[in-house]
C-alpha positions in Angstrom: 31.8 -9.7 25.0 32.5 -7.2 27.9 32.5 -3.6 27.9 36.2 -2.1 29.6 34.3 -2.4 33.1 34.1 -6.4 32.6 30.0 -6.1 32.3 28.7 -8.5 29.9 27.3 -7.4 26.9 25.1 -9.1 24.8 26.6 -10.4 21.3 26.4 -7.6 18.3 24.0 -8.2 15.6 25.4 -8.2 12.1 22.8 -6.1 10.7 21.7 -7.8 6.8 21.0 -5.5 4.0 18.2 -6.5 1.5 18.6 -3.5 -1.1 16.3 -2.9 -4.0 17.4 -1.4 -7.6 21.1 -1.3 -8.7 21.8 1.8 -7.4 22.3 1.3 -4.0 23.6 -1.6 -4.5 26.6 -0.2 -6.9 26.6 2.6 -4.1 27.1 0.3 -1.0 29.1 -2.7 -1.9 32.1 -1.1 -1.5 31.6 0.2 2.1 28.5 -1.9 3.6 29.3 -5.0 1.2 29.4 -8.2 4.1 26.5 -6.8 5.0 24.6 -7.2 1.7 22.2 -10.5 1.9 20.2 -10.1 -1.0 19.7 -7.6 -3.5 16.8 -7.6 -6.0 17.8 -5.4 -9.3 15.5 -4.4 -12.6 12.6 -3.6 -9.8 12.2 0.0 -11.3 11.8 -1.6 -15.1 8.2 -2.2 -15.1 5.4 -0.4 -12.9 5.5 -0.3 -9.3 2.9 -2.9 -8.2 1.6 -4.2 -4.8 2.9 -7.5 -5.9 5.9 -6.5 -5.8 5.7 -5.0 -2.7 4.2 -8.4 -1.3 6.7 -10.3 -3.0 9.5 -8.0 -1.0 7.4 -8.5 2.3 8.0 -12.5 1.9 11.6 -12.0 0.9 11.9 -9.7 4.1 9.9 -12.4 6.3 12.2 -15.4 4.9 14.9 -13.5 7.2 13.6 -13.3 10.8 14.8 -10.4 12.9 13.8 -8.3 15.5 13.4 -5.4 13.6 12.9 -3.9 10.1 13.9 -0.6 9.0 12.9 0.5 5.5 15.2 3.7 3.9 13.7 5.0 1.0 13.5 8.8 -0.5 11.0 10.6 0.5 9.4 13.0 -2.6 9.2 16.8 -0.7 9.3 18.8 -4.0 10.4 18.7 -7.4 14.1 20.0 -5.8 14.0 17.9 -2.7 13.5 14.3 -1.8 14.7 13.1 1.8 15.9 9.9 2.9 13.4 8.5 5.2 13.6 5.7 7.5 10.9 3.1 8.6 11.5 0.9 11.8 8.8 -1.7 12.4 9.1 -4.6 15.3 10.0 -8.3 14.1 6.5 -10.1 13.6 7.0 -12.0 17.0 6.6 -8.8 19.1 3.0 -8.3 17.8 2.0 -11.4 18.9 3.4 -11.7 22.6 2.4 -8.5 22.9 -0.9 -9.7 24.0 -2.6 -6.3 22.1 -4.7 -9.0 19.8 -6.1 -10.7 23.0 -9.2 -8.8 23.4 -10.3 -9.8 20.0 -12.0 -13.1 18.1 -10.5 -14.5 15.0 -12.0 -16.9 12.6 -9.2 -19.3 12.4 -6.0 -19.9 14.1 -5.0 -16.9 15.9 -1.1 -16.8 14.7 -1.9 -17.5 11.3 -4.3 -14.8 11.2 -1.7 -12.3 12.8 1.1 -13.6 10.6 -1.1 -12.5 7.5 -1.6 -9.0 8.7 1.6 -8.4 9.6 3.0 -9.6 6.1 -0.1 -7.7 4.6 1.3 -4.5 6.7 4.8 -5.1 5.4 3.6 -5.2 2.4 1.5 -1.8 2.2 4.8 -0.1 3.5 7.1 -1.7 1.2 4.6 -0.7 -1.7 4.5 3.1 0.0 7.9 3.2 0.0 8.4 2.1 -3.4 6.0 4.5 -4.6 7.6 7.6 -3.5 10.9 6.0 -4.7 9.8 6.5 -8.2 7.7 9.4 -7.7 10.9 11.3 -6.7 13.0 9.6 -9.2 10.6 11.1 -12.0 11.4 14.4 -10.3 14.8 14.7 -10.2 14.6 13.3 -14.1 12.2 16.2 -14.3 14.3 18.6 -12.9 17.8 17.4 -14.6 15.9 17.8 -18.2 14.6 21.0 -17.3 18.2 22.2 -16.5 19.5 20.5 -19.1 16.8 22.3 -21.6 17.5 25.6 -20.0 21.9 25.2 -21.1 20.6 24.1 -24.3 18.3 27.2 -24.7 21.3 29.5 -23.3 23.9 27.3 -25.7 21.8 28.5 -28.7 21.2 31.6 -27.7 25.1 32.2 -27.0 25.7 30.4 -30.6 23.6 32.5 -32.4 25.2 35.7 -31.7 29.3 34.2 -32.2 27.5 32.9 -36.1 25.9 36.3 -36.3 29.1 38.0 -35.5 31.2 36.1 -37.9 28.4 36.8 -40.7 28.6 40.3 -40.0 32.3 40.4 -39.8 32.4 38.7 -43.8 29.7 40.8 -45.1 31.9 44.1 -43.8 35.1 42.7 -45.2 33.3 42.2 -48.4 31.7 45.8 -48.4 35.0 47.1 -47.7 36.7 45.4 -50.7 33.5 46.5 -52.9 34.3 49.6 -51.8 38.4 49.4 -52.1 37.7 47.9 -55.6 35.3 50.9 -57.1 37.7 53.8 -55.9 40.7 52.5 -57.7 38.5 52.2 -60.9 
């Protein structure tokens, strides 16, 4: 590949999705599906546990790349969650980076860095899916709220149209009470 100047460029990436729940991926198939590698659905069933998380971490890890972005919602309020993103480096850049040089390991260095990185991975996934279904419960929390508050205001509106009509019968019956005593 060349840009229009004829400089080389290096060879695009096809970026791989590895989606977790249902609902994104119902919501991305259509527009981001050849990108789609995996997608994991019933996670949100049962509790959120670090398990899971780890579980995620090894799936992630099973596709090498050079970086890992995370999306997941992040809670703000009981109104507002915001789509946050997570970039972290591939695992090989921690370990060429020569920052773990200075210190001793018991065991073989890589193996030892390969765990921590997987066990980091792990902790962010398991962040991540935390404040997934902490704002989840608060949009439920909100959308039954509002939905209680219509009810409330249905009710309240239905009451007065039955109360109407009631007091509308009980006239007309009044009145022909009253119609049928004067012509006695």
């Amino acid at each position: 590949l060349s840009d229009l100047r004829g400089t080389p460029q290096p060879p695009r990436v096809r970026p791989q999705l590895m989606l977790v729940g249902s609902k994104a991926r119902d919501g991305l198939t259509r527009t981001h599906g050849k990108h789609i590698n995996v997608s994991f659905d019933e996670t949100y069933t049962g509790p959120v546990t670090f398990s899971l998380a780890s579980f995620l971490a090894e799936q992630m890890l099973a596709q090498p790349a050079d970086t890992y972005t995370i999306l997941y919602n992040k809670f703000k309020s009981v109104i507002a969650q915001e789509v946050t993103p997570v970039t972290i480096k591939g695992p090989e850049a921690l370990g060429g980076s020569g920052v773990m040089d200075e210190y001793e390991f018991e065991g073989d260095k890589e193996s030892v860095v390969a765990n921590l990185y997987q066990y980091n991975l792990a902790c962010l996934l398991y962040g991540a899916l935390l404040e997934n279904v902490t704002s989840e419960q608060a949009s439920r929390m909100s959308a039954m709220d509002s939905a209680s508050n219509n009810a409330s205001e249905m009710i309240g509106k239905l009451t007065i149209i039955y109360n109407r009509g009631r007091q509308a019968k009980i006239t007309t019956e009044l009145t022909e009470i009253v119609a049928g005593a004067e012509s006695v």
